[in-house]
LODOGU-8798 format. One record per residue (C-alpha): x, y, z. Coordinates in nm, 3 decimals, padded with zeros to 5 digits. Example, Ala and Ser with C-alpha at 12.3 -4.5 7.8 and 13.67 -1.06 7.14 Angstrom:
+---------+---------+---------+
|       X |       Y |       Z |
+---------+---------+---------+
|  01.230 | -00.450 |  00.780 |
|  01.367 | -00.106 |  00.714 |
+---------+---------+---------+
This chain:
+---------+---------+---------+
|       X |       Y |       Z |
+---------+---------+---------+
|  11.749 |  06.654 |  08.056 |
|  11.745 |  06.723 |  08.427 |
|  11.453 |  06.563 |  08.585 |
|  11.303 |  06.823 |  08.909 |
|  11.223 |  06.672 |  09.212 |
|  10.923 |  06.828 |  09.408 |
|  10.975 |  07.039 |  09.695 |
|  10.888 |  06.834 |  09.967 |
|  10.694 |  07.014 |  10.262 |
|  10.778 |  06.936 |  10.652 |
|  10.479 |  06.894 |  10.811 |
|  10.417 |  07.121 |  11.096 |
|  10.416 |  07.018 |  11.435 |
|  10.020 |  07.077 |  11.672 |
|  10.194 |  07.340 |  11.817 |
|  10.350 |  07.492 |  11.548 |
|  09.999 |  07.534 |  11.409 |
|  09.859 |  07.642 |  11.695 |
|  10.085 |  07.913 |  11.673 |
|  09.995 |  07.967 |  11.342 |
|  09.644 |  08.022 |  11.359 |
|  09.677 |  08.251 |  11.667 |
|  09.897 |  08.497 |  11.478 |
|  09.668 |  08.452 |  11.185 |
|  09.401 |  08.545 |  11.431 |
|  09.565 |  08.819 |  11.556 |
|  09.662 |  08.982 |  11.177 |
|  09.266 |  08.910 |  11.104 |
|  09.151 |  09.095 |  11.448 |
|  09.364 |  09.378 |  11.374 |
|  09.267 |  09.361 |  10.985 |
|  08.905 |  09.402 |  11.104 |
|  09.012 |  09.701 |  11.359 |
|  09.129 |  09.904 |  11.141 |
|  08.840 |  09.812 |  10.871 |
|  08.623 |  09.933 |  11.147 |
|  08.784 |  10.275 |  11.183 |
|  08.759 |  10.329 |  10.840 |
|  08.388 |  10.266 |  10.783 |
|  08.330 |  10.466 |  11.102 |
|  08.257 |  10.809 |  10.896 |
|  08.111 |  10.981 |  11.222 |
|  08.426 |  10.939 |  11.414 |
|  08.620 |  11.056 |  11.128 |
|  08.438 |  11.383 |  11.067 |
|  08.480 |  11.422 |  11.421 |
|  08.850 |  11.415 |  11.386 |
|  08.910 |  11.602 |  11.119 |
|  08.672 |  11.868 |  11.298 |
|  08.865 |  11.856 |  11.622 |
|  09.217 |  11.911 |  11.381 |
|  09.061 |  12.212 |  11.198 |
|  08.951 |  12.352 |  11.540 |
|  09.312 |  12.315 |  11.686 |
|  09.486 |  12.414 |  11.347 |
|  09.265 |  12.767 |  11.407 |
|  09.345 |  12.799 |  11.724 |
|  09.703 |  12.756 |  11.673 |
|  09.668 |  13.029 |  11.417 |
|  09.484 |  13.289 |  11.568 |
|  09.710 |  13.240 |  11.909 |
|  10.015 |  13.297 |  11.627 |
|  09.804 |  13.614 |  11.507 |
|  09.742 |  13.753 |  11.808 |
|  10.072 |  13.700 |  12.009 |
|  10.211 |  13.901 |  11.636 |
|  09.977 |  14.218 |  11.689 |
|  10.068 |  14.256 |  12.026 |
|  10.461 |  14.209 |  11.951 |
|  10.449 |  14.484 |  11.684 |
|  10.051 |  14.672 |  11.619 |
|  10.190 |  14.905 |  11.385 |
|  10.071 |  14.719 |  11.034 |
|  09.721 |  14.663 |  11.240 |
|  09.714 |  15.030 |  11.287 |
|  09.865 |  15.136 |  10.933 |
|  09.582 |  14.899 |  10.774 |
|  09.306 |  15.058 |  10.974 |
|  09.406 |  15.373 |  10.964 |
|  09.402 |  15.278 |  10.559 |
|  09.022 |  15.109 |  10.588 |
|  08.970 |  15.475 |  10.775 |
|  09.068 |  15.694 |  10.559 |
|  08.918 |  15.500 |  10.267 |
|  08.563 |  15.512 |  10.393 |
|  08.600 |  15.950 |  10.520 |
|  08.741 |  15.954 |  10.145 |
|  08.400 |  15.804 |  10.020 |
|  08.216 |  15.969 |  10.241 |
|  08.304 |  16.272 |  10.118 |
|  08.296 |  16.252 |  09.753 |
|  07.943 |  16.095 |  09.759 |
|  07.824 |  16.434 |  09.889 |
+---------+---------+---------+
């Protein structure tokens, strides 16, 4: 039978510690940081509001800088919403 031998541990040295428990502190400060930001629900509706806002700019910029390149389906679909409602006008007399 082969007898195991415990793992012997090497104690650590003050500063070794020291060093330790500072980067422990540091990985608990940042833990807390970012459990912070999470419970902060204003700041994150805020966000998301501020990405919608710039997502809808971005899109009508995108829509407007495609009218102006080529109008013609703009003036095709109006001229369709046009002729739709003098259409309906007429048969309803």
């Amino acid at each position: 039978m082969t007898q195991q031998q415990p793992q012997q541990q090497r104690q650590q040295t003050p500063e070794e510690l020291r060093r330790e428990i500072e980067r422990t502190r540091r990985e608990l400060g940042d833990t807390v940081e970012a459990l912070s930001h999470k419970a902060d629900v204003k700041e994150q509706a805020r966000q998301k509001k501020a990405d919608v806002q710039d997502q809808a700019r971005q899109k009508k910029d995108e829509l407007q800088q495609r009218v102006s390149s080529n109008p013609t389906p703009l003036l095709l679909a109006g001229g369709a919403v046009a002729l739709f409602l003098i259409v309906r006008m007429i048969r309803r007399r």
